[in-house]
C-alpha positions as a LaTeX table, in Angstrom:
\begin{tabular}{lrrr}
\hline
Residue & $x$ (\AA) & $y$ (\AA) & $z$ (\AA) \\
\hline
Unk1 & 16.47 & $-21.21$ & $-24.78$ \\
Unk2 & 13.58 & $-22.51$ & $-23.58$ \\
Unk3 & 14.52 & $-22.61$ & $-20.23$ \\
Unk4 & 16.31 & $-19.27$ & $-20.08$ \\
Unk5 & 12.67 & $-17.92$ & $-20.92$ \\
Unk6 & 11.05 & $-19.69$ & $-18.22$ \\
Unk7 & 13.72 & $-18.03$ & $-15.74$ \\
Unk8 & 13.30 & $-14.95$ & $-17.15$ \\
Unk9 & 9.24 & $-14.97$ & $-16.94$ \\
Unk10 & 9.66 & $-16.56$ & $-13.26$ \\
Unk11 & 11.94 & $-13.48$ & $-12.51$ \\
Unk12 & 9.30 & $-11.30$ & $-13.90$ \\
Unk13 & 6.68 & $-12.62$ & $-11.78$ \\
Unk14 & 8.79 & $-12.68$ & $-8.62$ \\
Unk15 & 9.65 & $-8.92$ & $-9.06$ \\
Unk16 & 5.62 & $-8.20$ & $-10.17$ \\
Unk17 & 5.06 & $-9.76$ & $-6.64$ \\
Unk18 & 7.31 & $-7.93$ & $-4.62$ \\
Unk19 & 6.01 & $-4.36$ & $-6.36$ \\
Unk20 & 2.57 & $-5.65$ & $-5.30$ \\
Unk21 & 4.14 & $-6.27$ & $-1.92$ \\
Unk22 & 5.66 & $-3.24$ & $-1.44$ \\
Unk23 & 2.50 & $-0.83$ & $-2.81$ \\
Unk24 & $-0.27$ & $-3.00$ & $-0.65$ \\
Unk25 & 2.50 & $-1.86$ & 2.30 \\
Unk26 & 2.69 & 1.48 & 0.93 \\
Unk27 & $-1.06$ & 1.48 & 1.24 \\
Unk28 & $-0.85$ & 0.47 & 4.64 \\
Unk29 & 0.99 & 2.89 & 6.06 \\
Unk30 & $-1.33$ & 6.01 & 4.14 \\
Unk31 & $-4.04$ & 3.98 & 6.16 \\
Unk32 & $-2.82$ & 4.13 & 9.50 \\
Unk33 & $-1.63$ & 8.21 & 8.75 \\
Unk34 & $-5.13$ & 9.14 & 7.74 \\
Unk35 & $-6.58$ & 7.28 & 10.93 \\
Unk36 & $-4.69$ & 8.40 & 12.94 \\
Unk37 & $-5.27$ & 12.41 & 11.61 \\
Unk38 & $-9.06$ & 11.45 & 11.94 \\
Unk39 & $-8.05$ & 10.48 & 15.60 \\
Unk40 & $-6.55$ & 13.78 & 16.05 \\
Unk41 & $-9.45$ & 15.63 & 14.80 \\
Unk42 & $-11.64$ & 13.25 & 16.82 \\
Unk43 & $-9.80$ & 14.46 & 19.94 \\
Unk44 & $-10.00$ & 17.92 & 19.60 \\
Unk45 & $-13.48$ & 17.83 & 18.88 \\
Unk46 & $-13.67$ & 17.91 & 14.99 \\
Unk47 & $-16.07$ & 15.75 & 13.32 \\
Unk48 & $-14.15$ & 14.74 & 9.88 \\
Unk49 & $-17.23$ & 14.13 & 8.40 \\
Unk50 & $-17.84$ & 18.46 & 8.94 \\
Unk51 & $-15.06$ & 18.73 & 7.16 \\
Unk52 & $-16.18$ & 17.43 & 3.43 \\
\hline
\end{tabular}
């Protein structure tokens, strides 16, 4: 029993890391759209900061 519950908690923690994994990528790619939509402003002349 014992050692089913340490599998169980390891599987825990290895699925806990991959949904960490997969939101800090998540949060990568939200990055990279909003810099590159202030890039886009940037070229046409729009200061993001004008737009707040």
């Amino acid at each position: 029993v014992q050692t089913q519950h340490a599998i169980l908690e390891h599987a825990r923690a290895e699925a806990q890391a991959q949904r960490a994994e997969a939101a800090e990528q998540q949060a990568a790619i939200e990055r990279a759209k909003v810099e590159k939509l202030l890039e886009l402003l940037r070229q046409k002349g729009i200061n993001p900061n004008d737009l707040i």
